[in-house]
C-alpha positions as CSV (number, residue, x, y, z in Angstrom):
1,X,32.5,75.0,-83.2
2,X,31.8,76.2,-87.0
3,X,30.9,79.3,-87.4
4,X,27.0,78.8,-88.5
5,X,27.1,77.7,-84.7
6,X,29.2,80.5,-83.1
7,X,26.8,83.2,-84.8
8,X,24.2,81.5,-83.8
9,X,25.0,81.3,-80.1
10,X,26.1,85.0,-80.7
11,X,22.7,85.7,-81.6
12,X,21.1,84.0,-78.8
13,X,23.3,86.2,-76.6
14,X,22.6,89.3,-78.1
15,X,19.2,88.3,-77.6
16,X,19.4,87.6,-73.8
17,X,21.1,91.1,-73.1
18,X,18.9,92.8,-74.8
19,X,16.1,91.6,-72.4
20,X,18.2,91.8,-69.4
21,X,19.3,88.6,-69.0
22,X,22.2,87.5,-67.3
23,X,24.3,86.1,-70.1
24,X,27.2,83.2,-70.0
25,X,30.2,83.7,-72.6
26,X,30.7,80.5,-75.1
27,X,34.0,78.7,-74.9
28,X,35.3,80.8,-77.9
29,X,34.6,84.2,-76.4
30,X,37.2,83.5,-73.2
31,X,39.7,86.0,-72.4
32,X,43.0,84.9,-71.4
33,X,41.5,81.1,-71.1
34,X,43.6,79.3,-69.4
35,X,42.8,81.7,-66.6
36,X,39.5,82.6,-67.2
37,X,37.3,81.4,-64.3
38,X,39.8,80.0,-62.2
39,X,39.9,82.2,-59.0
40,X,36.8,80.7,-57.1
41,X,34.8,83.8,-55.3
42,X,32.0,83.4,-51.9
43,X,28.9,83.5,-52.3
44,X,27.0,87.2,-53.0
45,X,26.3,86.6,-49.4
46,X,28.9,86.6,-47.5
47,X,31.0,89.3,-45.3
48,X,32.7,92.5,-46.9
49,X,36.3,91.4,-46.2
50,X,35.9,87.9,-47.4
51,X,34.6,89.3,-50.7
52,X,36.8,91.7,-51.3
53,X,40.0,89.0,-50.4
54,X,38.5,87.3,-53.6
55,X,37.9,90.1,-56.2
56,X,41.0,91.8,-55.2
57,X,43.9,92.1,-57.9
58,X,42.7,92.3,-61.6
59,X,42.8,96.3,-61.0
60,X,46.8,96.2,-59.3
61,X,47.6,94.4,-62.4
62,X,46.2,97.0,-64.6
63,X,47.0,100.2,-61.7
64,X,51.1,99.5,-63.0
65,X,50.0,100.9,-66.2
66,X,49.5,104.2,-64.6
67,X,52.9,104.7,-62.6
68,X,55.2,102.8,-65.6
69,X,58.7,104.5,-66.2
70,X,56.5,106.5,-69.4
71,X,55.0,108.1,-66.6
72,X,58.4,109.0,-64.7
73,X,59.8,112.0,-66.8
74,X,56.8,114.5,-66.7
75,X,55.8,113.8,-63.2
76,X,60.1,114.8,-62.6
77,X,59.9,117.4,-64.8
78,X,56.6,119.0,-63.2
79,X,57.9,118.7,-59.9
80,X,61.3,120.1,-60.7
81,X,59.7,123.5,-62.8
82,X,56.6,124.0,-61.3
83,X,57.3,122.8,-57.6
84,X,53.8,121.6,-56.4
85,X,51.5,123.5,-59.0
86,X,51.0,120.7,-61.0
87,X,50.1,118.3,-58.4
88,X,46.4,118.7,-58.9
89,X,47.0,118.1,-62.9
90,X,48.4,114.1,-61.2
91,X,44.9,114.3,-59.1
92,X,42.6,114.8,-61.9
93,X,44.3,112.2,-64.7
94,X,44.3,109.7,-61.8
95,X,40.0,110.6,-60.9
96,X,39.6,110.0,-64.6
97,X,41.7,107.0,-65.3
98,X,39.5,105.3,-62.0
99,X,36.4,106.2,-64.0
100,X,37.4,104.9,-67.6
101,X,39.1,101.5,-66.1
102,X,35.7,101.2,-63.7
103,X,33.8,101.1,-67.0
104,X,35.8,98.5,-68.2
105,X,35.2,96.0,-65.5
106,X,31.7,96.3,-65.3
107,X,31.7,95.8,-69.0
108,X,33.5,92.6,-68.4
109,X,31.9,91.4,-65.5
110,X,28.6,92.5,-67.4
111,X,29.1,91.1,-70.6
112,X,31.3,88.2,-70.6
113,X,33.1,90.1,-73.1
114,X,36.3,91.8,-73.1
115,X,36.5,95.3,-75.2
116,X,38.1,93.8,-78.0
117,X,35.7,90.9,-78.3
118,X,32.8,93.5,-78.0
119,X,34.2,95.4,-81.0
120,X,35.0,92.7,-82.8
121,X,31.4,90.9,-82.4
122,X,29.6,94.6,-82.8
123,X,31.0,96.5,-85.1
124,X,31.4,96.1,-88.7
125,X,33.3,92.7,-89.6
126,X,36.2,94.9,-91.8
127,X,36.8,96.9,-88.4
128,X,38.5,94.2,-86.6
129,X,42.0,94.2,-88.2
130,X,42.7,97.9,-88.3
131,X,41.5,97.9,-84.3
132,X,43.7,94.8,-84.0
133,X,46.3,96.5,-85.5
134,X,46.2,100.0,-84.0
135,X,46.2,97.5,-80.6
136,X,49.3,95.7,-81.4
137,X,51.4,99.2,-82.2
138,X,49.8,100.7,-78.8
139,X,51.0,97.4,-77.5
140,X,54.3,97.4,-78.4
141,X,54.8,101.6,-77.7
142,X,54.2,100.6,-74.3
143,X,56.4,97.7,-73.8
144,X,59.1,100.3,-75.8
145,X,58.9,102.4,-72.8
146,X,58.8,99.4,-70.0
147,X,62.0,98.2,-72.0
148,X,63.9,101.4,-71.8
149,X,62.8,101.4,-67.9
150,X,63.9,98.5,-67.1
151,X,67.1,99.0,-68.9
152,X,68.0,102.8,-67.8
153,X,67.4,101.2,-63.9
154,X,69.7,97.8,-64.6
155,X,72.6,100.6,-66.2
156,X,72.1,102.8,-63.2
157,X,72.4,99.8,-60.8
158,X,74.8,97.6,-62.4
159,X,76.3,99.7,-64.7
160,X,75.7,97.6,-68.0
161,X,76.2,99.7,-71.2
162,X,72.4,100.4,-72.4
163,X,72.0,98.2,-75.3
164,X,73.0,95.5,-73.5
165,X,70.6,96.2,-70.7
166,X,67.8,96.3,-73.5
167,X,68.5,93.1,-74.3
168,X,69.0,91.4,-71.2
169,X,65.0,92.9,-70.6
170,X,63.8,90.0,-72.5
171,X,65.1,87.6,-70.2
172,X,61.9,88.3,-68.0
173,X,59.8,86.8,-70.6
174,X,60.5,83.1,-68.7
175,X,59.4,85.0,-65.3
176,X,56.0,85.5,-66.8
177,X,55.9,81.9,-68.6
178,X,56.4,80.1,-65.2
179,X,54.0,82.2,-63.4
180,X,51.5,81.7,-66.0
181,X,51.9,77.9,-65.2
182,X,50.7,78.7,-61.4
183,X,47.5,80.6,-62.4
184,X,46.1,84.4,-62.0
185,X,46.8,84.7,-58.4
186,X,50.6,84.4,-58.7
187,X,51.1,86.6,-61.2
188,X,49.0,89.0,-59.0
189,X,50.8,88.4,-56.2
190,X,54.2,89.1,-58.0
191,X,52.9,92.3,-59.7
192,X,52.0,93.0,-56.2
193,X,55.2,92.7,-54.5
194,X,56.4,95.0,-56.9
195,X,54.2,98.2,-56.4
196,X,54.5,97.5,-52.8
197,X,58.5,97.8,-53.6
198,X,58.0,101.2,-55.8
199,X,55.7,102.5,-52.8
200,X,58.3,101.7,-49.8
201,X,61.3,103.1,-51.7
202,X,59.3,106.8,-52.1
203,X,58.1,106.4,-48.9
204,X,61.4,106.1,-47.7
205,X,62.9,108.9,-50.0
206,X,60.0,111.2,-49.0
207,X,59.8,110.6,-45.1
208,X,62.9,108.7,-43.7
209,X,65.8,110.3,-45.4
210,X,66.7,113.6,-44.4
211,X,66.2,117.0,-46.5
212,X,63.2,115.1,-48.4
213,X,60.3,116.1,-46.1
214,X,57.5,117.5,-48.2
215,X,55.9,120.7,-46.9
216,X,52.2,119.5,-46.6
217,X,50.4,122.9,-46.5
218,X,52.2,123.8,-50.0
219,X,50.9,121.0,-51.5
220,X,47.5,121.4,-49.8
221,X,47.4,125.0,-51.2
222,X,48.7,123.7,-54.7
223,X,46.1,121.0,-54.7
224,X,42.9,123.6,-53.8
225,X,43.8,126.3,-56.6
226,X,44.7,124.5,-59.4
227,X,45.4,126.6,-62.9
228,X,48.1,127.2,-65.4
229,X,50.0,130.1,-63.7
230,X,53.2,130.1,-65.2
231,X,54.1,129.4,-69.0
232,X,55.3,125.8,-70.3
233,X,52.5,124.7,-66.9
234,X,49.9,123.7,-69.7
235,X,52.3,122.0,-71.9
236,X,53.3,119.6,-69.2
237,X,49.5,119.1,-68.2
238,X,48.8,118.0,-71.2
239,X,52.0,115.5,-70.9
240,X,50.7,114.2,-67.5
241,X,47.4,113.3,-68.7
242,X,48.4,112.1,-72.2
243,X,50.6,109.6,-70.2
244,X,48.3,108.2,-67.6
245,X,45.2,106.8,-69.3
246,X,46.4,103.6,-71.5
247,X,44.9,102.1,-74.1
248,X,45.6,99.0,-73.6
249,X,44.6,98.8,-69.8
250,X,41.0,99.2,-70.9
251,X,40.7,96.2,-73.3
252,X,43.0,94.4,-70.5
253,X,40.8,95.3,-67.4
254,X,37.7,94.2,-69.2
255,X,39.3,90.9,-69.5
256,X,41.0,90.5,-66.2
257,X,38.0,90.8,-64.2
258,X,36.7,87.3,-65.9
259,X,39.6,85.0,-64.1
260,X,37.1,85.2,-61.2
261,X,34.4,82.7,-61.2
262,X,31.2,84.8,-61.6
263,X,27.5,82.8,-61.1
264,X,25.5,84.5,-63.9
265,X,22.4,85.9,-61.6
266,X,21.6,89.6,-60.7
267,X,22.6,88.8,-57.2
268,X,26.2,87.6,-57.8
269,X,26.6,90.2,-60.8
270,X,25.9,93.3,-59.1
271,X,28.1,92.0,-56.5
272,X,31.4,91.8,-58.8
273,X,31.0,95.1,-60.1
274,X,30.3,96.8,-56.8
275,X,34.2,94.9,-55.5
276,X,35.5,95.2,-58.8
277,X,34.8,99.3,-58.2
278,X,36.3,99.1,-55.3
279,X,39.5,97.3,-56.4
280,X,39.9,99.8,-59.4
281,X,39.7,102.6,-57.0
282,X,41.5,101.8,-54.5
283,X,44.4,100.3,-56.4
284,X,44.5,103.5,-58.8
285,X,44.6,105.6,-55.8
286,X,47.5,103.8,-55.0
287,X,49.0,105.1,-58.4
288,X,48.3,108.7,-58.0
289,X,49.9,109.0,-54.7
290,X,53.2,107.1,-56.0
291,X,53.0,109.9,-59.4
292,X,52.7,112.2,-56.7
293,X,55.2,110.9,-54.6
294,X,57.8,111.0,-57.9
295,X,56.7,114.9,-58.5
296,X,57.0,115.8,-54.6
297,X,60.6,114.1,-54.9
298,X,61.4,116.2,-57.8
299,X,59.7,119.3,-56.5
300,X,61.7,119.0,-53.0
301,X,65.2,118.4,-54.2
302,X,65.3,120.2,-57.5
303,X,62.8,123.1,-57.8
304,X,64.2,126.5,-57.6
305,X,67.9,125.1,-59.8
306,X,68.4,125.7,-63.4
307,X,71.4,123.0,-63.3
308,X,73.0,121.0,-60.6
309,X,76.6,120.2,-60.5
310,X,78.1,117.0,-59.5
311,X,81.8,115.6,-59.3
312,X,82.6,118.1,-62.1
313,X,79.5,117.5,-64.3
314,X,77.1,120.1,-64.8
315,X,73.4,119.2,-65.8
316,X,71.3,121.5,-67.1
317,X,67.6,121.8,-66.5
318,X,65.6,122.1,-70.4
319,X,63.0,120.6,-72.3
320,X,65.6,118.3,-73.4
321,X,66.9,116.8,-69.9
322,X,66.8,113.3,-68.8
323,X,64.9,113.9,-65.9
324,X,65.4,109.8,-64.8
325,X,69.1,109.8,-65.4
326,X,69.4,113.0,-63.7
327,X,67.4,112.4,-60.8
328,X,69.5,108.9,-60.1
329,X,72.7,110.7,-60.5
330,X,71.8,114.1,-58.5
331,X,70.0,112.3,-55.5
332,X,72.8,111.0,-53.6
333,X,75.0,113.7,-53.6
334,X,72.4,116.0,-53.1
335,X,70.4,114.4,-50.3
336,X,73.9,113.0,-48.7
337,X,73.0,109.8,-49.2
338,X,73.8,106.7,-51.5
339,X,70.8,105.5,-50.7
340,X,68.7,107.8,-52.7
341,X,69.8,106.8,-56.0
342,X,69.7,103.0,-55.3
343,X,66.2,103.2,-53.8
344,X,65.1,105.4,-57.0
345,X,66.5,102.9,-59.1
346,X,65.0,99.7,-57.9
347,X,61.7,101.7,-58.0
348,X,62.1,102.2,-61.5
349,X,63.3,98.7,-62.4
350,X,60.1,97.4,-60.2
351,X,57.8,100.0,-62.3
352,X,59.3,98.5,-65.7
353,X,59.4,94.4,-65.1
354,X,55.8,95.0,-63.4
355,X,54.3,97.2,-66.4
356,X,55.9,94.4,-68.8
357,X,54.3,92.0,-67.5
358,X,50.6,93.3,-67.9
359,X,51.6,94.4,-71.8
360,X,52.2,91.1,-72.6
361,X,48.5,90.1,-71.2
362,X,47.0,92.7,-72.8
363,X,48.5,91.4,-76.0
364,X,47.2,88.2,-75.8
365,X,43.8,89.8,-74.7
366,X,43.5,91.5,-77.9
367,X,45.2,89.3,-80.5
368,X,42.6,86.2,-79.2
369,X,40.0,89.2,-78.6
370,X,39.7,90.6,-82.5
371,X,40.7,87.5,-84.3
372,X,40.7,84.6,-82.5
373,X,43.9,83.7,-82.7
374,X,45.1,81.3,-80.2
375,X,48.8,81.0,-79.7
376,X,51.2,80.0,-77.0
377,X,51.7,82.3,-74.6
378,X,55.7,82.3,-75.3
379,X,54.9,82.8,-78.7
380,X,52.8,85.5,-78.1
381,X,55.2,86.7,-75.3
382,X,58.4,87.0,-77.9
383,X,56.3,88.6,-80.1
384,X,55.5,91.7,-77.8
385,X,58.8,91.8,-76.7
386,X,60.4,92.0,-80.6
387,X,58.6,94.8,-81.3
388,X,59.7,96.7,-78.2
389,X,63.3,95.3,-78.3
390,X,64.3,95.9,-82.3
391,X,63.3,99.2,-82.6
392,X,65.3,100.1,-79.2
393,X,68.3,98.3,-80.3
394,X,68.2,99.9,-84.0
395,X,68.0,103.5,-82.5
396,X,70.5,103.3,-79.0
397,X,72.9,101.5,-81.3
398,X,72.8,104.2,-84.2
399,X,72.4,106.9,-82.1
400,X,73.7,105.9,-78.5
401,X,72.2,106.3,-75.1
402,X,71.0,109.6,-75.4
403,X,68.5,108.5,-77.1
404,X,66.3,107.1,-74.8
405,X,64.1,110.6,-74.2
406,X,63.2,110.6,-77.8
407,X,62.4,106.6,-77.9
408,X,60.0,107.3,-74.8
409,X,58.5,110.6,-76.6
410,X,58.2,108.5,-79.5
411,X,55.8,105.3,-77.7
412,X,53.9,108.4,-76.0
413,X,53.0,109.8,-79.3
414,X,51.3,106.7,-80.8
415,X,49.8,105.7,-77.2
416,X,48.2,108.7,-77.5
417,X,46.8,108.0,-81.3
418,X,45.4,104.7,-80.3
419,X,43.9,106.3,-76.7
420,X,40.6,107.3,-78.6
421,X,40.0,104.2,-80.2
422,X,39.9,102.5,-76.8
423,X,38.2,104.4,-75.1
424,X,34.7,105.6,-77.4
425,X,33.9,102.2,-77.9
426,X,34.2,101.5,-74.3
427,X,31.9,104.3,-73.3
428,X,29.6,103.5,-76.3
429,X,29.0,100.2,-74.9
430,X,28.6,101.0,-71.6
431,X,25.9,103.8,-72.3
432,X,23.9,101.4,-74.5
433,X,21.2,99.5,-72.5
434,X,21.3,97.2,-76.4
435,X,24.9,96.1,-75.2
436,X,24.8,95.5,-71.2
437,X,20.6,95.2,-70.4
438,X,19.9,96.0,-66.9
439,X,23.4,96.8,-66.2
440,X,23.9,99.8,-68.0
441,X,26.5,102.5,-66.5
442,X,24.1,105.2,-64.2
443,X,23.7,108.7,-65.4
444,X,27.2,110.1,-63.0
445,X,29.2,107.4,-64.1
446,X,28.5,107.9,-67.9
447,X,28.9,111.7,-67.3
448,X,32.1,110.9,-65.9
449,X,33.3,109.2,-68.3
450,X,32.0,110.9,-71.5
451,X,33.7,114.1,-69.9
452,X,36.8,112.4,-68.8
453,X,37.5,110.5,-72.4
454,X,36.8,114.0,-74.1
455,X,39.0,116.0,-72.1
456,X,41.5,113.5,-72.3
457,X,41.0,113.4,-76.3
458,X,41.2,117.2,-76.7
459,X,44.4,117.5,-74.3
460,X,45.8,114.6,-76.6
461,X,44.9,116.7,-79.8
462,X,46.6,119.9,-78.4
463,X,49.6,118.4,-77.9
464,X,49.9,116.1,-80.8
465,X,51.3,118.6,-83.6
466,X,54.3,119.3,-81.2
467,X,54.4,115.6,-80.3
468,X,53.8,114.1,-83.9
469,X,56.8,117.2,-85.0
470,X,59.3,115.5,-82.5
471,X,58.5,112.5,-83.3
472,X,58.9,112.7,-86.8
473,X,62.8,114.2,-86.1
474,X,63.6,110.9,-84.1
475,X,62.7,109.6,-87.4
476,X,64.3,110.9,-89.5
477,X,67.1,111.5,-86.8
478,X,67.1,115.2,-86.1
């Protein structure tokens, strides 16, 4: 298809939506195409359960995002200084995050167009590679912090030397290459298996092994009078919400939605959204109460200590702690159990391998997305990985293991640069009837998410001198 022909057909589209009319993407707008319509869904017709069967998944893949190992340390370190206080902070980034990724379904299902091909076929033509390449970096700060996940839980369980485990990360890139061979539904099905597996292990730390009990008025209390009571509570707020939303879920979302086979009338579109809603709420639920489940763990065993002391070793509670280390080291002694540490651990290596998996999609999503740029997906997969992989190698074998806080405060930092560039145009598109005709986000919705992407901007901004300041010393190796 020239491209005479392709802004022609562009054209027609914008056309179509602009009267309300259902539109039907051309073969060089598909997301993620060799999956792109290939989970079949019922008729608009048929029974609840049967519907949702078919629509569910696109949202688990993107929910992993939201508990990833980035996600581990502030939830810890909330729980362990501020007991249950915080918990409501865990409540409100996960209401928000279900209203920003919400908008990006029904901009996919809408549309036929994932964010980045929306800004890409929208916005000025120059805009396209900066926005690709602000993607990219957001891409590979995220898959910096599934790497150093993955890695911490394979040294914890195995007891590989760190750099090693870093590199044997990238082995999982032939896990994802052989389930993209089977279609959308396996890969769901694995990433599946795998929250399931980081939910059973904090149930079981929570509520089968002894002295791990929550008190559930405290946290009922906590949740219904939420403010910043103590000093260092906002700080850590802003830390918990600065980690939860990311960028690159949105543009994936969008796309995700478009493996299932949509008919193009009212009927059948109002349908998707209303299950896609559904999925993105229920499976981000599912990611608050497993953030919560990590802070109540923290909370429960550690609140109250300024250091525990194990087998001779003292660890110290700061700004500075490794709150994932610790936890895996402390837990079994202090609960009385081995257990605790190993069913910590797989968590962790379950929130890392799953989390990697969806930043590689979402690299493909965009790359295809902004410049249509088809490429293998091993290509694309080795790709992601070396830009998570060199720069953790470089640092843990300059600087050593301890190292791995400031890599991880480092890919938080420029996650939360690229945030804003995500998610404006999102909720520009959404709020424009010029963009998605009759489907245009309702008046709660965009007031949702106009207020959520603000706040979430603003807590971003607050932080980011102090964030940007230790950043720069990882840098320059301060």
């Amino acid at each position: 298809m020239d491209n005479q022909q392709l802004e022609s057909n562009v054209a027609a589209l914008d056309r179509d939506r602009l009267l309300g009319a259902p539109t039907t993407p051309t073969p060089s707008h598909l997301s993620i195409e060799g999956m792109h319509g290939s989970v079949k869904v019922p008729h608009h017709s048929a029974g609840f359960w049967k519907q949702w069967r078919a629509y569910v998944g696109p949202a688990i893949l993107v929910s992993v995002g939201y508990m990833d190992p980035g996600n581990w340390g502030t939830d810890l370190q909330a729980g362990a200084e501020f007991k249950y206080d915080l918990l409501w902070v865990v409540a409100l980034a996960s209401i928000m995050a279900i209203f920003l990724q919400v908008l990006s379904a029904r901009l996919g299902v809408a549309t036929g167009k994932d964010l980045a091909q929306a800004c890409r076929d929208y916005y000025p033509r120059w805009t396209k590679y900066p926005n690709w390449l602000f993607c990219e970096i957001a891409i590979g700060a995220c898959d910096l912090a599934e790497v150093l996940g993955s890695a911490v839980a394979i040294n914890l369980l195995f007891h590989i030397p760190i750099f090693w485990a870093v590199l044997i990360t990238a082995c999982d890139v032939f896990v994802l290459l052989a389930l993209q061979r089977f279609g959308m539904r396996w890969i769901e099905a694995l990433v599946l298996t795998l929250v399931v597996t980081i939910g059973a292990c904090f149930f079981i730390e929570l509520f089968v092994l002894p002295k791990t009990i929550p008190n559930f008025m405290e946290m009922a209390t906590a949740m219904a009078h939420p403010g910043f009571r103590q000093v260092g509570m906002a700080t850590i707020a802003i830390g918990i919400i600065g980690a939860t939303v990311m960028p690159h879920n949105l543009y994936l979302h969008s796309a995700l939605v478009q493996s299932r086979k949509i008919a193009r009338d009212d009927a059948s579109i109002r349908t998707a959204i209303k299950f896609n809603t559904i999925d993105s709420t229920v499976a981000l639920t599912i990611a608050f109460f497993v953030n919560a489940a990590i802070l109540v763990l923290a909370a429960t065993v550690f609140f109250g200590k300024d250091s525990v002391s194990v087998g001779g070793q003292t660890f110290a509670f700061n700004n500075d702690t490794d709150w994932i280390r610790v936890a895996f080291l402390t837990l079994a002694p202090l609960l009385g159990t081995f257990a605790a540490s190993v069913l910590f651990a797989v968590a962790l290596l379950a929130s890392g391998q799953s989390s990697t998996i969806t930043g590689t999609l979402a690299g493909q999503v965009v790359m295809e997305g902004f410049l249509h740029w088809h490429i293998t997906p091993w290509v694309r997969r080795v790709i992601t990985r070396l830009l998570a992989i060199v720069p953790a190698v470089l640092v843990i074998g300059v600087r050593g293991e301890g190292s791995i806080n400031d890599l991880l405060v480092l890919s938080q930092v420029i996650l939360a640069m690229q945030l804003p560039f995500a998610m404006f145009p999102l909720l520009h598109f959404t709020s424009s009837r010029k963009f998605m005709g009759k489907w245009k986000s309702g008046g709660f919705l965009l007031a949702t998410g106009w207020t959520s992407a603000i706040l979430i901007t603003l807590m971003d901004v607050y932080g980011l001198p102090g964030a940007v300041h230790d950043a720069w010393k990882i840098i320059r190796g301060g």
